[in-house]
PAVEX-356058 format. One record per residue (C-alpha): x, y, z. Coordinates in steps of 0.2 Angstrom, whole numbers, plus 5000, padded with zeros to 4 digits. Layout:
N
XYZ
...
This chain:
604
494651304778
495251454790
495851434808
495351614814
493851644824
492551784823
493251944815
492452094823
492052174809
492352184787
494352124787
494852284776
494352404790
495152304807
496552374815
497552264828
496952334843
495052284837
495852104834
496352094854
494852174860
494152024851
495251914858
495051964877
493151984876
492751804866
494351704873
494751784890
495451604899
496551544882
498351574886
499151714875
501251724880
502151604887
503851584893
505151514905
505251614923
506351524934
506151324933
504451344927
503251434914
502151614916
500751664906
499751774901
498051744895
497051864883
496051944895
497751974903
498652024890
497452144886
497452234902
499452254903
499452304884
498252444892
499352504906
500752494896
500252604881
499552724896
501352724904
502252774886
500952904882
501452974899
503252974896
502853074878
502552934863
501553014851
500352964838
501352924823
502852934829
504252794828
504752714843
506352584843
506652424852
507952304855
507652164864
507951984863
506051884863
505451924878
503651974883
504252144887
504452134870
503252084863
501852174875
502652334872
502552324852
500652294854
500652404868
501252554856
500152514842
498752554853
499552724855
499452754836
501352754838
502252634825
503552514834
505252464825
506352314832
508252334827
509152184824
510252144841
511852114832
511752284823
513352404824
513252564832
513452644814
511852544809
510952584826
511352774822
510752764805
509052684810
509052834822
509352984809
508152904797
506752864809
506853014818
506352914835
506253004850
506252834862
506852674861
506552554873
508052404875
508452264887
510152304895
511952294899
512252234882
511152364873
511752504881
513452524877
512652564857
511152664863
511852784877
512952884868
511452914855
510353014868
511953124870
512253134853
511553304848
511653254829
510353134832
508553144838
508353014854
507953094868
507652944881
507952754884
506952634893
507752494899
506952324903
508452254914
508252364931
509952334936
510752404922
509552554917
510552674928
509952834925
508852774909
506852754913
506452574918
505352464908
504252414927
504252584932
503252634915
502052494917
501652544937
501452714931
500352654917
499352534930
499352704942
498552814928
497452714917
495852774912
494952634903
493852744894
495052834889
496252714884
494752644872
494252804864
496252824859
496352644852
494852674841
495752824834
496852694823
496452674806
496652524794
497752614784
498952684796
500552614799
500852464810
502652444809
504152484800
505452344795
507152384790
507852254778
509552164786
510452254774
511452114763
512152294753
512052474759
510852534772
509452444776
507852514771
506452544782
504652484774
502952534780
501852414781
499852464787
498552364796
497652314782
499152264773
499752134788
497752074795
497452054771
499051934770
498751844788
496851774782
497651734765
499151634771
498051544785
496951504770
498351444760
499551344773
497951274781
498551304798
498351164813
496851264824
497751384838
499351274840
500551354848
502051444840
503751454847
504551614845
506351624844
506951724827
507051924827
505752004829
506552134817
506152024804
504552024794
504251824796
504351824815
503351984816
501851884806
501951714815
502651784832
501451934835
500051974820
499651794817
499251754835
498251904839
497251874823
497051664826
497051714847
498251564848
499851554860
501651624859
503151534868
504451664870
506351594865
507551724871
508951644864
508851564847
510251424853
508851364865
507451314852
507751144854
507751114873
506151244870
505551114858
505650944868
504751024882
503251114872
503050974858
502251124845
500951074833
501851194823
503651244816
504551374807
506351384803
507251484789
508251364778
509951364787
508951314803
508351164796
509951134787
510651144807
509151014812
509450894798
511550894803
511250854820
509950714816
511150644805
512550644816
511450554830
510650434815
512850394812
513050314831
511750184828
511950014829
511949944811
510149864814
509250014820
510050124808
509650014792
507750004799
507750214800
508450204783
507150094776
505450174786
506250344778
506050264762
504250214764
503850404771
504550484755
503550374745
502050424754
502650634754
503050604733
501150524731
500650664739
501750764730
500850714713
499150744720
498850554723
498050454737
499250334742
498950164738
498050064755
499749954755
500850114756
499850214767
499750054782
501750024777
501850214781
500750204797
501850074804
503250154799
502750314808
502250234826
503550104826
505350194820
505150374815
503850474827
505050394843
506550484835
505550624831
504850624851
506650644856
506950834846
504750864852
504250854835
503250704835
501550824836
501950914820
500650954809
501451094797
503251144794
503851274785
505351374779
505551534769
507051684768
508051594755
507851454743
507651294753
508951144746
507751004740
509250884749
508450954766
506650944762
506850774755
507850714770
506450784783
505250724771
505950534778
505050584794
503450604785
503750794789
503450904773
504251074775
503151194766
504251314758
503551504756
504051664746
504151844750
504952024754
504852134769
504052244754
502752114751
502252104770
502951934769
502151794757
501651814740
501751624737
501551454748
501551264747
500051224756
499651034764
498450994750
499751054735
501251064737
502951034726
504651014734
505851154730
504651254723
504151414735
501951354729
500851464722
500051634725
499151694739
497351744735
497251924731
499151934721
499751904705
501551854698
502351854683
503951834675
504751964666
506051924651
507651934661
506851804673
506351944688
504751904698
503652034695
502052044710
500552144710
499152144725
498552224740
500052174751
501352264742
501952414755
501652594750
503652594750
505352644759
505052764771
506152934769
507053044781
506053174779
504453044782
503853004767
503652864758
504652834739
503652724732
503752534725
502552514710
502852544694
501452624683
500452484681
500652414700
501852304696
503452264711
505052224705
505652094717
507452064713
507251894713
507451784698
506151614695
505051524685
503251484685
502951284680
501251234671
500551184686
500651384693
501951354705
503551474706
505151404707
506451554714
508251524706
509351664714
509351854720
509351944702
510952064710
511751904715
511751814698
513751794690
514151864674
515751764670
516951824659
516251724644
514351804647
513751664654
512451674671
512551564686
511551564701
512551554714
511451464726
511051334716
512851294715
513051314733
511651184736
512551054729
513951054737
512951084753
512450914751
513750824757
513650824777
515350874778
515151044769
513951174780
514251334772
514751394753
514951534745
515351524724
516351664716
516551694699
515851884692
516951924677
518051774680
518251634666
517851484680
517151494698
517951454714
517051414731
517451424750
516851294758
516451274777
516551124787
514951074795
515351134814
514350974820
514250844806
516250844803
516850794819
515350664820
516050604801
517750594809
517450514824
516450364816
518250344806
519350364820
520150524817
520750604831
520750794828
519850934833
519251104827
520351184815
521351014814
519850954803
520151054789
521750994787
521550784789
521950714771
520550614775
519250754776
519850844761
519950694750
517950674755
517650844752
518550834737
517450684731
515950794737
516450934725
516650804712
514650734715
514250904713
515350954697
514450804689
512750864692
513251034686
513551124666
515151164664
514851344667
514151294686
515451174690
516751214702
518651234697
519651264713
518951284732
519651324749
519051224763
518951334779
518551264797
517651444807
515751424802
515051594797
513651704808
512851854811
513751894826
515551884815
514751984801
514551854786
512851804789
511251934791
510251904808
509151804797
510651694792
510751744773
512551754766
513351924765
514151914751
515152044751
515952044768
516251864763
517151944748
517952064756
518751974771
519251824760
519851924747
521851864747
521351704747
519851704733
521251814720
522351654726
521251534719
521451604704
523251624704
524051474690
């Protein structure tokens, strides 16, 4: 079952400007982008859309983009954004988001290496990082379009492009440069967020993107054209697929989210069909539910607890590929009206209809909690390399902790030392070079060293332990992947973040993170009295989360367990530099900056 309507031609040979021609001309009055302006919403239907992506891509070719040229962007997710990435394609030129939180040295790098001319960024906060560049001779930027008018100064605004694109546009022409693009050309570059080194830009084609967008909608069985709420970079491959390529290939709708702290408000008022939230975002949700489930009256919470039970029988019978038994499945019915979709109405997600996760290895703890709500969070598997997803858990098959099976079209393997190995049409050519070439990624027979380490089960579905780079050696030869560690001690409520240390060391150690918003909720429900950093240092909360560490030494060998462990009260992010703008720990800042204290721990 697909929810994409009529492709306008064989699916190898579309580009995405054929995919909104197809869009404006078969759905002109369905609303494409959305978003908050003022007290209210604007939007933007296709036949809309269309016509500003036209006088947009005329108004960048007058200021000089070229076909095939590289042409940055730094925004939050904004329709300027958004218009102007589809905007360029139609150029032939290949657009590149930089994540916002990116240094100056990292902007500069991206620069050099993508030898863009333009970059186009939203303002005040931008400039500071992009100015010097055009002045810089050592690097190539020649100009700047800025989307905030009051802070361009002498910089190009992003209105003034669009009226002089609206001024000039020549529809025929604008058609016959479209129609120049090929399947095979580049769509985009990603650069990876860098968890070591510099990031690496991949080069990903049409026909790789539009291949892996009708093969996940195949897989994941997507809910018609819901709606998706856009609030994760757009520098990141998984909002790129379900925040621009997904929608122009399903023609469904876009609600642009700024600010990634706003997603919940965002939430209540759109109720989406649809959701997707990298691990630690759900990890975030599920704290925050808990903490609210905490300040019931007895009563009520013991009745959430018990309709919880009876959705996670329903999800484990599903789970098995099993109907649920008729006495189950009206128990889960009631359950569903009556206790849970009324909590879930409060955070807008009592119209869900798929949930998923991907980035990182989702902790079953999380998945099993949501799965109380009768929500199933459909766990996914993929590289920027691999245009995204190689393997999902779809409605119909699905198993917990597991990232599902492969997408139609690629094949995985295993090798000896526990690397996934893919092959298929949606592996990039490869890293794009300074000089503009590609290095490739195959090996001689096709196959794509992931870097990460998994299993496949009997059933076909792949199981992803750890990032191969990031497994421990300890001192006795023994490997440990650290996030499975780490997930067990994440599931205590107290404990947000950990990171396990251990490489070349005879036992591990930990640093462990208090849980910004399920800590003070913890303590509050016992009366303690102490705020922020005060936490970390209440006998009370470190005997708890000395019992947690304990719960999850038990469930560990004794090469996993934990033998010593800070407990610090500053949760880690990208803005402070431990956490990648898609929230995966850096391990080795985290190293670096904690250094004293982690040689402490293994101080007799």
């Amino acid at each position: 079952m697909t929810s994409i309507p009529r492709l306008p031609g064989d699916p190898a040979d579309l580009t995405f400007p054929a995919l909104l021609l197809r869009n404006a001309e078969d759905h002109p009055d369905l609303p494409a982008l959305s978003w908050r302006e003022g007290t209210g919403w604007a939007t933007r239907t296709w036949s809309e859309v269309r016509r500003e992506v036209a006088a947009l891509a005329t108004g960048y070719a007058a200021l000089g983009v070229r076909r095939g040229e590289h042409v940055l962007m730094m925004m939050a997710n904004r329709p300027e954004h958004w218009l102007s990435d589809v905007a360029l394609v139609h150029l032939g030129a290949v657009p590149v988001t930089v994540y916002g939180t990116s240094a100056p040295g990292q902007i500069a790098h991206i620069v050099r290496h993508s030898r863009a001319r333009f970059a186009i960024v939203e303002g005040a906060r931008e400039l500071p990082r992009w100015g010097p560049l055009v002045e810089d001779a050592s690097t190539p930027l020649e100009r700047l379009v800025v989307v905030d008018a009051a802070a361009a100064g002498p910089h190009r605004t992003y209105a003034s492009v669009l009226a002089a694109g609206t001024r000039l546009l020549d529809p025929y022409a604008f058609d016959e440069g479209w129609r120049e693009c090929a399947a095979t050309d580049p769509l985009t570059v990603v650069y990876t967020s860098g968890t070591t080194g510099d990031p690496k830009g991949v080069r990903m084609t049409h026909r790789n993107v539009i291949g892996n967008g009708i093969a996940l909608d195949a897989a994941i069985e997507f809910p018609g054209r819901a709606g998706h709420i856009c609030y994760l970079p757009f520098a990141h491959i998984a909002e790129r697929m379900l925040g621009i390529y997904l929608p122009l290939l399903r023609a469904s709708e876009v609600h642009m989210c700024p600010d990634p702290a706003l997603v919940g408000a965002l939430a209540r008022e759109v109720r989406p069909q649809q959701f997707f939230g990298v691990p630690r975002v759900w990890e975030k949700l599920a704290a925050a539910v808990r903490a609210a489930l905490a300040g019931l009256p007895d009563e009520r919470r013991r009745a959430v607890e018990d309709a919880a039970a009876t959705a996670r029988a329903h999800v484990d019978c599903r789970e098995r590929g099993e109907e649920p038994p008729a006495e189950l499945a009206a128990a889960y019915r009631e359950a569903k009206e009556r206790v849970l979709d009324p909590l879930l109405a409060l955070a807008g997600f009592d119209r869900l209809r798929w949930t998923a996760s991907a980035a990182a290895p989702m902790p079953v703890t999380v998945a099993r909690f949501w799965a109380g709500f009768g929500l199933v969070v459909l766990d996914a598997w993929g590289l920027t390399e691999t245009t995204g997803v190689v393997t999902a858990n779809g409605r119909g098959a699905f198993r917990l902790g597991s990232v599902g099976k492969p997408l139609e079209g690629m094949e995985v393997r295993v090798a000896d030392d526990g690397e996934v190995m893919v092959r298929g049409p949606f592996v990039c050519d490869g890293y794009l070079r300074a000089d503009g070439g590609v290095d490739g990624l195959r090996d001689a027979d096709g196959w794509f060293a992931t870097g990460d380490v998994g299993r496949l089960d009997d059933d076909g579905f792949l199981w992803i332990t750890d990032r191969k780079k990031e497994i421990i050696v300890t001192s006795t030869g023994k490997n440990v992947a650290p996030a499975l560690v780490e997930n067990a001690l994440k599931e205590h409520p107290l404990i947000g973040q950990a990171l396990v240390h251990g490489d070349g060391r005879s036992y591990l150690v930990a640093l462990l993170v208090l849980d910004p918003e399920l800590a003070p909720a913890w303590a509050a429900a016992r009366g303690i009295d102490a705020g922020g950093a005060g936490l970390v240092d209440h006998p009370a909360v470190r005997q708890e989360v000395a019992r947690a560490v304990e719960t999850a030494n038990a469930r560990l060998n004794r090469t996993e367990q934990i033998k010593r462990y800070r407990l610090l009260a500053g949760e880690w992010g990208p803005e402070t530099g431990e956490l990648t703008p898609s929230l995966k720990l850096r391990r080795r800042v985290i190293r670096d900056r904690y250094r004293d204290l982690i040689e402490d721990l293994y101080t007799v």
